[in-house]
MARTORPA-127786 format. One line per field, with one value per residue: x, y, z of N, C-alpha, C in turn; residue in one letter. Coordinates in Angstrom, 2 decimals. Layout:
N
n.X = c(X, ...)
n.Y = c(Y, ...)
n.Z = c(Z, ...)
ca.X = c(X, ...)
ca.Y = c(Y, ...)
ca.Z = c(Z, ...)
c.X = c(X, ...)
c.Y = c(Y, ...)
c.Z = c(Z, ...)
aa = c(A, ...)
***
This chain:
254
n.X = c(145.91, 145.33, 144.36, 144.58, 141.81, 141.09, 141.97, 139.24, 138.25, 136.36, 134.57, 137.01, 138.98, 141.99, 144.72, 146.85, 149.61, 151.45, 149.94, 149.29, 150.60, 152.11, 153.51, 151.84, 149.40, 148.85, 148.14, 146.66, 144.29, 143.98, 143.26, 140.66, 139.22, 139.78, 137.67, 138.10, 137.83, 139.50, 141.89, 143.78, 146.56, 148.55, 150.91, 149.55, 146.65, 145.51, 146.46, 145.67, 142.88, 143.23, 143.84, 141.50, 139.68, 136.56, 136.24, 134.84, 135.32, 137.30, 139.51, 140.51, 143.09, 144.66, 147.94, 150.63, 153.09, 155.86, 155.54, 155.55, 153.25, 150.68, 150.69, 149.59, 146.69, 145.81, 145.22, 143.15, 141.29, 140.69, 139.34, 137.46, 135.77, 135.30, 135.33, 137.52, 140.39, 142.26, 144.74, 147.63, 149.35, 152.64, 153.97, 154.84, 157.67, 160.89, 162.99, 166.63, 169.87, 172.71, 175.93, 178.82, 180.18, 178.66, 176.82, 174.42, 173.33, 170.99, 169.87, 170.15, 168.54, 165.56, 165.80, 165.29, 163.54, 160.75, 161.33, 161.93, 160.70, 157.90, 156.68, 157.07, 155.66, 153.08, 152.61, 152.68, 150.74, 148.01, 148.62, 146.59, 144.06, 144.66, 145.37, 142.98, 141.65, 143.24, 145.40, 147.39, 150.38, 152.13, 155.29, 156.99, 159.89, 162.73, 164.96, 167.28, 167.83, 168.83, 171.06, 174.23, 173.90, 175.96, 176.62, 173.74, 173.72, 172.79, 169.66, 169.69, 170.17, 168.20, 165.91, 167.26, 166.92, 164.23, 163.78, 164.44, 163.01, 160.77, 161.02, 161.84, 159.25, 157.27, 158.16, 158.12, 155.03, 153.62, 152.49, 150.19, 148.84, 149.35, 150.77, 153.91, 155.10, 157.50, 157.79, 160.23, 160.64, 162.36, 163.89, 161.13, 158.35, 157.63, 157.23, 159.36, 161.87, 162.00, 160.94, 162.91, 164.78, 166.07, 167.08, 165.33, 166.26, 168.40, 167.16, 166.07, 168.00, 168.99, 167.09, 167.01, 169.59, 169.22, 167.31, 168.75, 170.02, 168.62, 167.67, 165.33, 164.89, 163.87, 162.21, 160.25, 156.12, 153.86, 151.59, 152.26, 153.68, 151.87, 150.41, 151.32, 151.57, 149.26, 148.72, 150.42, 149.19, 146.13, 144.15, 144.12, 146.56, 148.10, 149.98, 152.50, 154.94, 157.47, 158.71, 160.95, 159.98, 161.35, 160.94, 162.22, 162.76, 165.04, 167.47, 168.76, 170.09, 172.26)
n.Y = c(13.00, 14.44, 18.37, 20.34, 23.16, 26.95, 28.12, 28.62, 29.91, 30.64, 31.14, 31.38, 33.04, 35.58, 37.06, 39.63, 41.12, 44.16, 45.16, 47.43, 48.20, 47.10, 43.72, 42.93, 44.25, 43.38, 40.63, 40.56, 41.65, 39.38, 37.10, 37.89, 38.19, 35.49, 34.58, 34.89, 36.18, 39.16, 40.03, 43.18, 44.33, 47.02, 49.79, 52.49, 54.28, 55.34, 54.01, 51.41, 51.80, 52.30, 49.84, 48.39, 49.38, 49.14, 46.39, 44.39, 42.66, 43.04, 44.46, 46.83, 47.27, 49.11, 49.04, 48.80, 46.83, 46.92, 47.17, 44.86, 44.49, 44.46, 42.46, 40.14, 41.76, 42.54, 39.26, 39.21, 41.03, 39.73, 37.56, 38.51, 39.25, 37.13, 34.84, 32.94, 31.84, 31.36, 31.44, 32.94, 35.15, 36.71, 39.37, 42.08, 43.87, 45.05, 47.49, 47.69, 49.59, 48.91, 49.47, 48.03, 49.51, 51.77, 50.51, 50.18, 49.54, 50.23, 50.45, 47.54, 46.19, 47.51, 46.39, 43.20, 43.63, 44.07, 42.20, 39.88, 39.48, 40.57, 38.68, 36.46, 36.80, 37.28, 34.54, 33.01, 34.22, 33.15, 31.05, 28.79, 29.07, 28.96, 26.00, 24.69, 24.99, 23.88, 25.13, 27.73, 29.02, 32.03, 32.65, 35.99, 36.05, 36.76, 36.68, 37.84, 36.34, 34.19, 34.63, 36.65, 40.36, 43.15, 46.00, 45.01, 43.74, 42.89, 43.04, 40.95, 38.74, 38.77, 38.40, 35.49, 34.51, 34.51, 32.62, 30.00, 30.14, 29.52, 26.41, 25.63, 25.87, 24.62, 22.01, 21.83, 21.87, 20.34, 17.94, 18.88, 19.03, 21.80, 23.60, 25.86, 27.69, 29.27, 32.38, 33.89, 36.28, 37.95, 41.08, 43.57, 45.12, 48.06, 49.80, 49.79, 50.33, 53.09, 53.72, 52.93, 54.71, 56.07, 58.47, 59.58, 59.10, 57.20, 55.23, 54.69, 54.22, 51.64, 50.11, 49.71, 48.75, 45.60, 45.10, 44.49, 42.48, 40.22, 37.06, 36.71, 39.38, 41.58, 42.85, 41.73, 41.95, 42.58, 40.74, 38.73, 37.38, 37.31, 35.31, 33.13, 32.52, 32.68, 30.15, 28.67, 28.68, 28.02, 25.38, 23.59, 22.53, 20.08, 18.80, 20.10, 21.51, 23.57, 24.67, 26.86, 29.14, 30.28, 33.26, 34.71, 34.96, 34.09, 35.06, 33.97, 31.83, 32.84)
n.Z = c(98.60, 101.44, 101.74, 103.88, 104.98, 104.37, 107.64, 110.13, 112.64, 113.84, 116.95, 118.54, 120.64, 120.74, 121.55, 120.57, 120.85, 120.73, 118.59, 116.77, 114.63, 111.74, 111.69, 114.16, 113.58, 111.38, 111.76, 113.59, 112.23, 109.99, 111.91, 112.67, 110.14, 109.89, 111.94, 114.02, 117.65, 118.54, 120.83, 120.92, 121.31, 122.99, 122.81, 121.94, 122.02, 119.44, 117.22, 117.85, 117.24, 114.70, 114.14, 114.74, 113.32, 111.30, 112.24, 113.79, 115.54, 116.64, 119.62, 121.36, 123.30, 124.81, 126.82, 128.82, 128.26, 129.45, 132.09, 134.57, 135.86, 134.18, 132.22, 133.66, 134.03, 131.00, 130.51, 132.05, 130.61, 128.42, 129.22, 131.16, 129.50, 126.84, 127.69, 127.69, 126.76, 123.98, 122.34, 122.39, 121.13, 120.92, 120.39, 120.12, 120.56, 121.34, 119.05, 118.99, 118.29, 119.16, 119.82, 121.16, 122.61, 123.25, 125.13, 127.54, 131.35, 131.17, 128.56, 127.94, 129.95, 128.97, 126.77, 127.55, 129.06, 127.05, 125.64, 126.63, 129.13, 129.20, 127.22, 128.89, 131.44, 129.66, 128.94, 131.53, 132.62, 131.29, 131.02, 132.64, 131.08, 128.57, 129.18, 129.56, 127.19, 125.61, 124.00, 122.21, 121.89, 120.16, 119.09, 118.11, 117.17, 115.48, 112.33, 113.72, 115.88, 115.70, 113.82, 113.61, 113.87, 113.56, 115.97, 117.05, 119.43, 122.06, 120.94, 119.46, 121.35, 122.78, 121.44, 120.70, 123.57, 123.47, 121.67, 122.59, 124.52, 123.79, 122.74, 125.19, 126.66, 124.74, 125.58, 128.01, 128.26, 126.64, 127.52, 128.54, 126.29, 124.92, 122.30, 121.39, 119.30, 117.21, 115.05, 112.78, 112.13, 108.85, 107.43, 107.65, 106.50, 108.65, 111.38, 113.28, 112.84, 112.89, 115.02, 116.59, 116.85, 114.59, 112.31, 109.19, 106.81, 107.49, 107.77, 105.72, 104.39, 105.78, 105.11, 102.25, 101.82, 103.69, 101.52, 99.68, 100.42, 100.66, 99.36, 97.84, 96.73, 97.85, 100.71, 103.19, 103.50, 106.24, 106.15, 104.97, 107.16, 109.26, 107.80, 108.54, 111.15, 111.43, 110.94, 112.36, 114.74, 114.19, 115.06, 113.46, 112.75, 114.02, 114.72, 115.30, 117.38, 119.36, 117.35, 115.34, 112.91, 110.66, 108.45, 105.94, 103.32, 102.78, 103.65, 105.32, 104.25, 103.25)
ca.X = c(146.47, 144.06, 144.52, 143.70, 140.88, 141.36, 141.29, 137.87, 138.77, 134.92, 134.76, 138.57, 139.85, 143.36, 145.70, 148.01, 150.31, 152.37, 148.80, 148.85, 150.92, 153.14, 152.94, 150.77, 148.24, 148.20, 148.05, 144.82, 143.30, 144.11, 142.59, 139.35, 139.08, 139.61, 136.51, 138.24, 137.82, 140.83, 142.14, 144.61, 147.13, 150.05, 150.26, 149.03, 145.07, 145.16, 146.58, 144.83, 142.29, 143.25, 143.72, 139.99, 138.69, 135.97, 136.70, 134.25, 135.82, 138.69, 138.81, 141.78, 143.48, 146.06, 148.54, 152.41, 153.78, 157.30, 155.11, 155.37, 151.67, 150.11, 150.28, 147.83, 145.50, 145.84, 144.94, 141.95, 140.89, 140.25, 138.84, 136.43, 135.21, 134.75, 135.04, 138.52, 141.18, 142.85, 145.98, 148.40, 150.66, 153.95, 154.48, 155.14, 159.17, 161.95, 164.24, 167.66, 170.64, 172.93, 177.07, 178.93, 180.74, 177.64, 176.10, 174.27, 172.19, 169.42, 169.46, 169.80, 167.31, 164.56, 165.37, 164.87, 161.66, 159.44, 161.55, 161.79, 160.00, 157.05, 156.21, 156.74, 154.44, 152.13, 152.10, 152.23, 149.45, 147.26, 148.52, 145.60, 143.17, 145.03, 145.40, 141.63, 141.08, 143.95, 145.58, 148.88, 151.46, 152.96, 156.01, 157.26, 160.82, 163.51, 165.76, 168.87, 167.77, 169.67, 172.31, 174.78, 173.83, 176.94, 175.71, 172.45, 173.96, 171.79, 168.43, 169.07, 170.41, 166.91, 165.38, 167.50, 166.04, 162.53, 163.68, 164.71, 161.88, 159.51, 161.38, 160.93, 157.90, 156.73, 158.25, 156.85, 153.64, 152.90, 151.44, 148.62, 148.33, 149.67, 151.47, 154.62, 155.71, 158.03, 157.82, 161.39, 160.80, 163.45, 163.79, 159.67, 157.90, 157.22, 157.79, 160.52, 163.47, 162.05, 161.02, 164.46, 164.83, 166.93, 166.69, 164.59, 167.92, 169.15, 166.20, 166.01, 169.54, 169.31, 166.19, 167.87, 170.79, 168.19, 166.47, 169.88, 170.92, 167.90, 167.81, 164.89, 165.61, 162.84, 161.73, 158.67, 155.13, 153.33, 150.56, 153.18, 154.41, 150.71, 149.31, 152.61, 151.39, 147.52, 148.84, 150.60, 147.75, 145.24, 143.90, 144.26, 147.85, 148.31, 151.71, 153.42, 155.34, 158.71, 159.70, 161.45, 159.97, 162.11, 160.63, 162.97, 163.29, 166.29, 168.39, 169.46, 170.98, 173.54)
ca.Y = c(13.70, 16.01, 19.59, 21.60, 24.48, 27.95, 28.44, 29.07, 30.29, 31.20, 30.68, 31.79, 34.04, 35.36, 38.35, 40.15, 42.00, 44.91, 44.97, 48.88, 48.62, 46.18, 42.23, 42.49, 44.79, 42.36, 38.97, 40.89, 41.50, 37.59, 36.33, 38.36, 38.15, 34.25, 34.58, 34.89, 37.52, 39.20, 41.47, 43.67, 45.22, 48.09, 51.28, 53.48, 53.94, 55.76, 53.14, 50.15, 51.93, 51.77, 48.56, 47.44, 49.92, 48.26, 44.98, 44.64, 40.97, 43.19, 44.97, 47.50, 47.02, 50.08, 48.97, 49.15, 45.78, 46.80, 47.33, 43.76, 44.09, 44.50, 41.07, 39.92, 42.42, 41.60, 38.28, 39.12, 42.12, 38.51, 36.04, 39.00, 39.86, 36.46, 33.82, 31.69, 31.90, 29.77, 31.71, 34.40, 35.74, 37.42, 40.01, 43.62, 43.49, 46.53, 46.72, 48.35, 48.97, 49.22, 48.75, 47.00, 51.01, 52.68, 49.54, 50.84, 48.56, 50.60, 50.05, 45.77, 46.20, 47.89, 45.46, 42.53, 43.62, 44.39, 41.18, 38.44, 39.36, 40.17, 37.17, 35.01, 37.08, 36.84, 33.19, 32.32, 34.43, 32.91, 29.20, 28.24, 29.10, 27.66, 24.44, 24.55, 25.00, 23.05, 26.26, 27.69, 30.10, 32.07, 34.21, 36.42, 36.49, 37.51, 36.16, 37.76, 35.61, 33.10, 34.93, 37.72, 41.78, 43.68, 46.86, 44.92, 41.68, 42.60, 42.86, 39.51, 38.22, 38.82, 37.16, 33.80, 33.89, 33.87, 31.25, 29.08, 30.19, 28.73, 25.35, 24.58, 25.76, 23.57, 20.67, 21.77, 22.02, 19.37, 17.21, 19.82, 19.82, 23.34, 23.33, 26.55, 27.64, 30.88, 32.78, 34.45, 37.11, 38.94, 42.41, 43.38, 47.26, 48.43, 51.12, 49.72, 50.86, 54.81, 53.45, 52.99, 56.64, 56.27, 58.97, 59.08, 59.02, 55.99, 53.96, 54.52, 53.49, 50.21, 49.40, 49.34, 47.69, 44.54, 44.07, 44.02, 40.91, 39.19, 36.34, 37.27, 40.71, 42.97, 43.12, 40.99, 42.38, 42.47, 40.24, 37.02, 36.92, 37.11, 34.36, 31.55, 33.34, 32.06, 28.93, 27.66, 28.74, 27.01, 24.23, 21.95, 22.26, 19.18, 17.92, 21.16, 22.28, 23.68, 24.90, 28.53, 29.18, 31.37, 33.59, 35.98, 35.60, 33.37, 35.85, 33.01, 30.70, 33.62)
ca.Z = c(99.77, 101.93, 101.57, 105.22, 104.19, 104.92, 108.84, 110.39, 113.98, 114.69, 118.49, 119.23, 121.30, 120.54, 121.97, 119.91, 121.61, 119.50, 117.36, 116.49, 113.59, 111.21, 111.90, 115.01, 112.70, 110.29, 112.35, 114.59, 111.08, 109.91, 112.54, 112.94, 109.15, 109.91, 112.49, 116.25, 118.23, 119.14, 122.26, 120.08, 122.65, 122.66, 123.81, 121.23, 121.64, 118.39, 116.37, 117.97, 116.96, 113.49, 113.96, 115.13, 112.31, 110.02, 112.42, 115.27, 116.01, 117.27, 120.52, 120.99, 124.57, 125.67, 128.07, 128.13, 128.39, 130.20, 133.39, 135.33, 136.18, 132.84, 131.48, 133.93, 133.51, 129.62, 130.19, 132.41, 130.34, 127.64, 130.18, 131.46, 127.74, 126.00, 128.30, 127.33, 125.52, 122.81, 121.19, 122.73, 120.30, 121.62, 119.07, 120.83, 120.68, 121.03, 118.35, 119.27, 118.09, 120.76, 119.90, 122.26, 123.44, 123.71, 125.61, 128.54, 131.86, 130.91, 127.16, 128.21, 130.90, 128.32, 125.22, 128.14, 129.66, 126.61, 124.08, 127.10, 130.88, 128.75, 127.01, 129.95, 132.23, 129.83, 129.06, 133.07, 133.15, 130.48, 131.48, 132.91, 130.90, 127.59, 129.39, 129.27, 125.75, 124.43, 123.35, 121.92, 122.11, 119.10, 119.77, 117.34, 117.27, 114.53, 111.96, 114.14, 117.08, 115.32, 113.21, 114.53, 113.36, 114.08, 117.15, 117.92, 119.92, 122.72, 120.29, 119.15, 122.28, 123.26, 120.22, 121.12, 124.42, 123.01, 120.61, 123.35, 125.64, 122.56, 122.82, 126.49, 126.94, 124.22, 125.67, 129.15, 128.24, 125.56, 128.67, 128.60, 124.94, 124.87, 121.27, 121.08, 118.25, 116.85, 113.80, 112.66, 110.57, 107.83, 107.45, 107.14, 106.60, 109.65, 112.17, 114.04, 112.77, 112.55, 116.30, 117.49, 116.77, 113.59, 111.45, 108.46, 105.69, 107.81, 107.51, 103.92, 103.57, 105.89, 104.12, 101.08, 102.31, 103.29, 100.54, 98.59, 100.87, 100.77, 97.98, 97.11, 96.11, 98.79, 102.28, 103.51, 104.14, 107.54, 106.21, 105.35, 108.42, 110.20, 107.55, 108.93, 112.58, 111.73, 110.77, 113.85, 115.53, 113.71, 116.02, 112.90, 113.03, 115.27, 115.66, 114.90, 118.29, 119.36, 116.44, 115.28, 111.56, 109.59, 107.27, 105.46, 101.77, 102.29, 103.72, 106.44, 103.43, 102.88)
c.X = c(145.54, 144.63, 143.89, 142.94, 141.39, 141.00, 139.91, 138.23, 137.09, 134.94, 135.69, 138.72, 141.10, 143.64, 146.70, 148.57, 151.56, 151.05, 148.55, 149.87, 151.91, 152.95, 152.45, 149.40, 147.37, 147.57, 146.72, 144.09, 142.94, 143.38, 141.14, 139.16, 138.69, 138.26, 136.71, 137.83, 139.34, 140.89, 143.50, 145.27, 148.34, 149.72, 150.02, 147.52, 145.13, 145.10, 146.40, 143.95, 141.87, 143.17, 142.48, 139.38, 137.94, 135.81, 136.17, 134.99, 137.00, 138.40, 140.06, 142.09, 144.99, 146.59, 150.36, 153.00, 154.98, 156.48, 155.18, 154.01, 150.58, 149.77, 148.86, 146.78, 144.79, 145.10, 143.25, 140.86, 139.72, 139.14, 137.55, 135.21, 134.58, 134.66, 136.27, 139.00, 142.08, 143.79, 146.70, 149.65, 151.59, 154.55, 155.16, 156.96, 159.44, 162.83, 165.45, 169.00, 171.44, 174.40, 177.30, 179.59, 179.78, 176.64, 176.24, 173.13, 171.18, 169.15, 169.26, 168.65, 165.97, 164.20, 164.77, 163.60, 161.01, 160.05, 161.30, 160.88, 158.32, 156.02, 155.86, 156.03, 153.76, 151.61, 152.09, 151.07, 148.02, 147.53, 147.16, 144.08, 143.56, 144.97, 143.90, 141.18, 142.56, 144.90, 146.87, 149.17, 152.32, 154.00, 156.66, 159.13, 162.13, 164.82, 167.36, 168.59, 168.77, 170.28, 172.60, 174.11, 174.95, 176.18, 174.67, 172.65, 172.75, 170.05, 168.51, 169.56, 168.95, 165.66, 165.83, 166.84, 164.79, 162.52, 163.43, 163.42, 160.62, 159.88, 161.06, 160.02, 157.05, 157.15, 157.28, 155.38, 153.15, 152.15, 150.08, 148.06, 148.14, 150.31, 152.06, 155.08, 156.74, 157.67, 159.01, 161.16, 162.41, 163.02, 162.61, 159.51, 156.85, 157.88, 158.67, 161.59, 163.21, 161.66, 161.87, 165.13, 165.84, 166.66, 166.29, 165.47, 168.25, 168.30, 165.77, 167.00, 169.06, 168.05, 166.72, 169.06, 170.21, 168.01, 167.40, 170.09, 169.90, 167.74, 166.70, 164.13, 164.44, 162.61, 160.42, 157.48, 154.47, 152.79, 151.38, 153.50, 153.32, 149.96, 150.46, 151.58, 149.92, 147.84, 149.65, 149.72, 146.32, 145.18, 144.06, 145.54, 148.08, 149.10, 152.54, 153.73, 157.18, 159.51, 159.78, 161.38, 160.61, 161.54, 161.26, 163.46, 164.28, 167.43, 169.39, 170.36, 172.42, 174.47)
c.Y = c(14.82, 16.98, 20.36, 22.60, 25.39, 27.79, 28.87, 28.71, 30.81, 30.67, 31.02, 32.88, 34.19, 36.75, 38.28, 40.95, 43.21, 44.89, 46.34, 48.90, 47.32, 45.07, 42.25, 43.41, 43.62, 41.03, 39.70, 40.83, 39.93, 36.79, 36.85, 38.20, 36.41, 33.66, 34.68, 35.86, 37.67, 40.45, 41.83, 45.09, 45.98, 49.47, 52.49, 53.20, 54.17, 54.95, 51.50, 49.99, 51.50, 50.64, 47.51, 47.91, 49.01, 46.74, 44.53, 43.46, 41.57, 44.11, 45.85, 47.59, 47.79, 49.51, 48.96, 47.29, 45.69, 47.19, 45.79, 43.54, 44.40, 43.20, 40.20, 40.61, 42.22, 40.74, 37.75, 39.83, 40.30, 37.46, 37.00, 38.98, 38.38, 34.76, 32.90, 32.70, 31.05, 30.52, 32.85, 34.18, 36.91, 38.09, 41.19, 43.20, 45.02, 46.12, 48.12, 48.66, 49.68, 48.45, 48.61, 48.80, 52.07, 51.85, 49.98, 49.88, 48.89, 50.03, 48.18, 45.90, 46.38, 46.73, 43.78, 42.16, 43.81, 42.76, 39.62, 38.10, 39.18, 39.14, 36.32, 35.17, 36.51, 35.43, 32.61, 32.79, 33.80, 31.56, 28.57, 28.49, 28.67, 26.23, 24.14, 23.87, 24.09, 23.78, 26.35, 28.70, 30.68, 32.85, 34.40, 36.95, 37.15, 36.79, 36.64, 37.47, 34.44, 33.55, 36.00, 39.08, 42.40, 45.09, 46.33, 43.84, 41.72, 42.10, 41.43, 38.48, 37.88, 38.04, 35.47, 33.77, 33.23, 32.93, 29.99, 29.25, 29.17, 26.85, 24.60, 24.51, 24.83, 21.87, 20.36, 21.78, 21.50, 18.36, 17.72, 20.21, 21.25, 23.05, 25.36, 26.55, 29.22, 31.05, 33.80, 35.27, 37.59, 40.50, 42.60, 44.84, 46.59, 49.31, 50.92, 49.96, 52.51, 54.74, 53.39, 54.26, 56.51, 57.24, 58.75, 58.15, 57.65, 55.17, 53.84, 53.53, 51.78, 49.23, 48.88, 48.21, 45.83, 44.23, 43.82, 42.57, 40.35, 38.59, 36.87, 38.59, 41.86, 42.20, 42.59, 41.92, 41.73, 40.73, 38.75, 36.79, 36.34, 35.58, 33.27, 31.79, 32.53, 30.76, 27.73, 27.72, 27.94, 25.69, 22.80, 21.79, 21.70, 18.20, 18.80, 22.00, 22.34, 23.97, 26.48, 28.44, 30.12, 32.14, 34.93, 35.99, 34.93, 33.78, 34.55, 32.05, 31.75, 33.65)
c.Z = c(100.19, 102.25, 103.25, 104.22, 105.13, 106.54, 109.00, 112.10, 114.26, 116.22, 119.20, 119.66, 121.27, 120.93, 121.36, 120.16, 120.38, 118.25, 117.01, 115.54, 112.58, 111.10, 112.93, 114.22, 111.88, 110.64, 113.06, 113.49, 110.39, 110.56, 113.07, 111.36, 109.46, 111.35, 114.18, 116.51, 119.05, 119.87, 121.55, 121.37, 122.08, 123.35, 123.41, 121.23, 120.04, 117.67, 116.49, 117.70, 115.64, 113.19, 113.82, 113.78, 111.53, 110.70, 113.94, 116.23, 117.12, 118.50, 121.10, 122.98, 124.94, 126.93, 127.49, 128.67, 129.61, 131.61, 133.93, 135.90, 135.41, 132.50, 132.28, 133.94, 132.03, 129.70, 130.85, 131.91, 129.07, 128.03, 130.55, 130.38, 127.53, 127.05, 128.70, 126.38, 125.04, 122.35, 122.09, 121.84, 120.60, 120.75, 118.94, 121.18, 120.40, 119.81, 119.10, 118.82, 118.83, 120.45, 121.01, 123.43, 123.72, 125.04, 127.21, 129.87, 131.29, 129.81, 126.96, 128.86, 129.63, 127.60, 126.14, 128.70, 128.73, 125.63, 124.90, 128.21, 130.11, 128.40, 127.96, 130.71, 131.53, 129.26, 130.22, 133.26, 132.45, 130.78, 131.35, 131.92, 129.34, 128.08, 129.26, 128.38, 125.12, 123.83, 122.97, 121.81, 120.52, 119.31, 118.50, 117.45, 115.84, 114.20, 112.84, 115.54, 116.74, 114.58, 113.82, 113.57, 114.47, 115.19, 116.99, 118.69, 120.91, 122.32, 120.13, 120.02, 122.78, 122.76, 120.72, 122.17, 124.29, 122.42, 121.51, 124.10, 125.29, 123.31, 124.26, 126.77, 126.03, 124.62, 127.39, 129.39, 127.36, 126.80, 128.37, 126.78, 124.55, 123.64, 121.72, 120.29, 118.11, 115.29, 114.20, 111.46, 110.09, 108.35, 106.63, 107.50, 107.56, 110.27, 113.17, 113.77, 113.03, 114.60, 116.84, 117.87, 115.67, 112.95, 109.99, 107.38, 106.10, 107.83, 106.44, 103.34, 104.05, 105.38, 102.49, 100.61, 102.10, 102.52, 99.01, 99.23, 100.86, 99.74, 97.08, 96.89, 96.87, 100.71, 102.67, 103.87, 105.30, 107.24, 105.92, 106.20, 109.33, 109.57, 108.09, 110.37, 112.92, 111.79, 111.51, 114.49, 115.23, 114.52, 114.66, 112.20, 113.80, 115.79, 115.37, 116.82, 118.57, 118.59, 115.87, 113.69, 111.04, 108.90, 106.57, 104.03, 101.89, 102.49, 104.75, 105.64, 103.22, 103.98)
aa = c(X, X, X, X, X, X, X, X, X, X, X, X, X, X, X, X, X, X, X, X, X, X, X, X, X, X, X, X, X, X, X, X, X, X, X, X, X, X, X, X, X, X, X, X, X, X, X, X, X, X, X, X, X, X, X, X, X, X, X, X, X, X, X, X, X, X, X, X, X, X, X, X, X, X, X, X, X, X, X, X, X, X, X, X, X, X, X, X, X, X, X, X, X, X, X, X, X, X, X, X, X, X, X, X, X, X, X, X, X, X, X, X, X, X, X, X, X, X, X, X, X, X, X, X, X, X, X, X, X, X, X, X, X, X, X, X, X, X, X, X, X, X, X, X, X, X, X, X, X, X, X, X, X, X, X, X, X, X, X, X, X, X, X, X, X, X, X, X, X, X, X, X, X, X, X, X, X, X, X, X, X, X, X, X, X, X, X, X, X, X, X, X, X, X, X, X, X, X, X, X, X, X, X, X, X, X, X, X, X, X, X, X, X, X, X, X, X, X, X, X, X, X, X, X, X, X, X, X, X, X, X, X, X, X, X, X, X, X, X, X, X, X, X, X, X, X, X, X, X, X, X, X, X, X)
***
């Protein structure tokens, strides 16, 4: 039985959106480690910075996503630079938590434009130049896209969209040999919960909480989530589309 070898992305171009800290840090490093060159986007220079550090492959791209005329700039900031591109990964997500009596348009509106408008700008805007190369789509969505979390329905209301968004677009665009895929993370260290504005105490606790319910017994790191992330992407992944990978420790069997 033949074994795939480690990726070797030399030649690739890939955008990682949400790449200044957590699983878009790690997946820009993954895949410049694995030889692409990647346009590493968000809207911290500082910490896109961090991100390129040590990593010339990488190329740190400030913009804010929830603007509606960002994504194509994004996608031309790529096409100007290297020529093509082969991978956009949909990784830059709000988290929120948002009960149903505090539940405000604005607070839907926000978690909508950076978890669903996003994405789809910027895969209409990159269309054409994946259909090119053969290319594929990774979106990063979240184990409570598909199970309930009590005050966040909207967050993972937002998540199912993307789930679903994955699914047609992979069926709409297998003609063009476009392959879509998702990755569903667990509860993973990163700066989105102290991002929501939780206080420190409460993100201690619901960290804790997590990695009590997860089977197996902690909280995922960035860099598992980014190596599943390389590996839909990998051009020699080649009947893998339409599908929402799980990865949470098993918390989803509970």
């Amino acid at each position: 039985m033949a074994v795939s070898p480690p990726a070797d992305l030399t030649g690739q171009v890939v955008i990682v959106t949400g790449a200044g800290s957590g699983i878009g840090r790690a997946t820009a490093h993954a895949f410049a480690d694995a030889g692409a060159q990647v346009l590493g986007v968000g809207r911290r220079k500082d910490a896109l910075e961090e991100t390129a550090a040590d990593r010339p492959r990488i190329a740190a791209h400030p913009a804010d996503l929830s603007d509606p005329d960002t994504p194509q700039g994004v996608i031309d900031a790529a096409i100007e630079r290297w020529g093509h591109l082969d991978t956009l990964v949909n990784n830059a997500g709000a988290t929120r938590m948002m009960p149903l009596d505090r539940t405000t348009a604005e607070g839907i509106a926000a978690l909508f434009d950076l978890n669903v408008t996003a994405p789809s700008l910027l895969a209409a805007a990159a269309l054409p130049h994946l259909r090119k190369r053969r290319g594929t789509i990774v979106n990063v969505s979240s184990t409570y896209g598909h199970r309930p979390l009590a005050g966040a329905a909207h967050y993972g209301a937002s998540k199912a969209a993307l789930e679903q968004l994955t699914r047609a677009w992979a069926l709409e665009l297998a003609p063009d040999g476009i392959r879509v895929n998702a990755v569903a993370p667990g509860p993973t260290e990163s700066e989105a919960l102290a991002a929501a504005g939780l206080p420190e105490g409460v993100v201690d606790r619901i960290k804790r909480d997590e990695a009590d319910r997860v089977p197996l017994g902690r909280r995922g790191e960035p860099h598992e989530i980014a190596d599943w992330i390389l590996r839909l992407a990998d051009p020699a992944t080649t009947w893998l589309t339409g599908q929402i990978l799980t990865i949470d420790g098993g918390l989803e069997l509970t």
